[in-house]
C-alpha positions in Angstrom: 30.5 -9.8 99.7 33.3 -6.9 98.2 31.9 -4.1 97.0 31.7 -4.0 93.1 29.8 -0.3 92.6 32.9 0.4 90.8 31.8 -2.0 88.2 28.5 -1.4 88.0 29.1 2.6 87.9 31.0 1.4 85.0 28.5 -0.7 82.9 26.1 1.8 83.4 28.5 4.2 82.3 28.9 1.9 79.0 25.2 1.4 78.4 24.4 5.0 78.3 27.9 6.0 75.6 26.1 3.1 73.9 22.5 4.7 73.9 24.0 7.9 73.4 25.6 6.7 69.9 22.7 5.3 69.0 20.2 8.0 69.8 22.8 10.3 68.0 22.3 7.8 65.0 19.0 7.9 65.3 18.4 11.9 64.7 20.6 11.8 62.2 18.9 9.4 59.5 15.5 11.4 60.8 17.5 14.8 59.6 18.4 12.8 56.4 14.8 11.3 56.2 13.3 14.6 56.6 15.2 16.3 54.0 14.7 14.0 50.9 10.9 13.9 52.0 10.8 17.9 51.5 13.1 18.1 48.5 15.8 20.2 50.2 18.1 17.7 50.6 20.4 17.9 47.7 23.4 17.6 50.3 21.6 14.3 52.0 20.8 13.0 48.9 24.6 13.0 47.8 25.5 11.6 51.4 22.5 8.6 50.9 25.0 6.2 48.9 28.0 6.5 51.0 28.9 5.0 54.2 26.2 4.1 57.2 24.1 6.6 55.7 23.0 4.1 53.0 20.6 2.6 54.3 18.9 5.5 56.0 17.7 6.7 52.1 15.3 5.7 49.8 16.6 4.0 46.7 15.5 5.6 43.3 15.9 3.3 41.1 12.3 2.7 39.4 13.4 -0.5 37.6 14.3 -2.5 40.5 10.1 -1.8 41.3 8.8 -2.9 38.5 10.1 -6.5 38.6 7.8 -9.0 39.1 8.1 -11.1 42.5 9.8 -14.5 42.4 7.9 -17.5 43.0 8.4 -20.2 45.1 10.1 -23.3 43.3 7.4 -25.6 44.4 3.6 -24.2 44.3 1.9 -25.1 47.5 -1.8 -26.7 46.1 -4.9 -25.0 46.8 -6.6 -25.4 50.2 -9.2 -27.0 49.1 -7.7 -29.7 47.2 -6.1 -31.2 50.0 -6.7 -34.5 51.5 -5.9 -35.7 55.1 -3.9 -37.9 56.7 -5.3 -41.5 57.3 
């Protein structure tokens, strides 16, 4: 069997850039998160609606809250008022 530690040296390699990126990702939505949270963030909070940093922030728009959830098309029946199979 050839040797192939050249390959795995290189996935490993790959998997930690990758977990690197993400852990990078990571501390920065915390920063972001921990700025808006203390009211300091005025620069986070103009960074929340652009680019991959939009999903890290809270949204603050109070109407979209105060909708009332849908409802399924078809109400299930109550528990109680169903009948088995014969």
């Amino acid at each position: 069997m050839p040797d192939n530690w050249g390959f795995v040296a290189a996935a490993y390699a790959v998997a930690a850039v990758i977990l690197g990126g993400y852990w990078r990702m990571l501390a920065r939505k915390e920063r972001i998160l921990t700025a808006l949270t203390t009211g300091t963030g005025a620069s986070a909070r103009a960074r929340i609606g652009t680019g991959a940093d939009a999903a890290a922030g809270a949204r603050d728009d109070h109407k979209s809250r105060s909708r009332q959830p849908s409802r399924p098309g078809h109400p299930r029946p109550e528990p109680g008022k169903r009948t088995s199979l014969p």
